[in-house]
N, C-alpha and C positions, 0 to 999 in steps of 0.2 A: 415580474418578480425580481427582488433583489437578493437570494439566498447567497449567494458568491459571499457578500458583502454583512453575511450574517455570520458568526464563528458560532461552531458549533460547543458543547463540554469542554471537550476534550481539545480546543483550541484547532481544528483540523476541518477545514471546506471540505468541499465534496474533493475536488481534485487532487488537495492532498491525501485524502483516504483513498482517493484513486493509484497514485503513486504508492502509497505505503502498501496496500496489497500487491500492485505487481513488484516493486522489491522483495518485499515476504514470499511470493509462489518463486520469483527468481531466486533466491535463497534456498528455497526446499527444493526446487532442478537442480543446483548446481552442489546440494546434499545431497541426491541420490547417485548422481553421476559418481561423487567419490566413493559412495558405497560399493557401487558397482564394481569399480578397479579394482 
């Protein structure tokens, strides 16, 4: 299979939907930690 190599909609491979979720969960960690303080 060639999917890497196919763009999806939204302009975004698997691996960049990979990275854009774990910045977005790191985002909401590093939002609750200021909450916290």
């Amino acid at each position: 299979m060639i999917k890497e190599h196919i763009d999806s909609p939204l302009g975004l491979n698997d691996r960049d939907a990979e990275i854009l979720m774990k910045s977005v969960r790191f985002k909401n960690f590093i939002g609750k930690i200021f909450e916290n303080m």
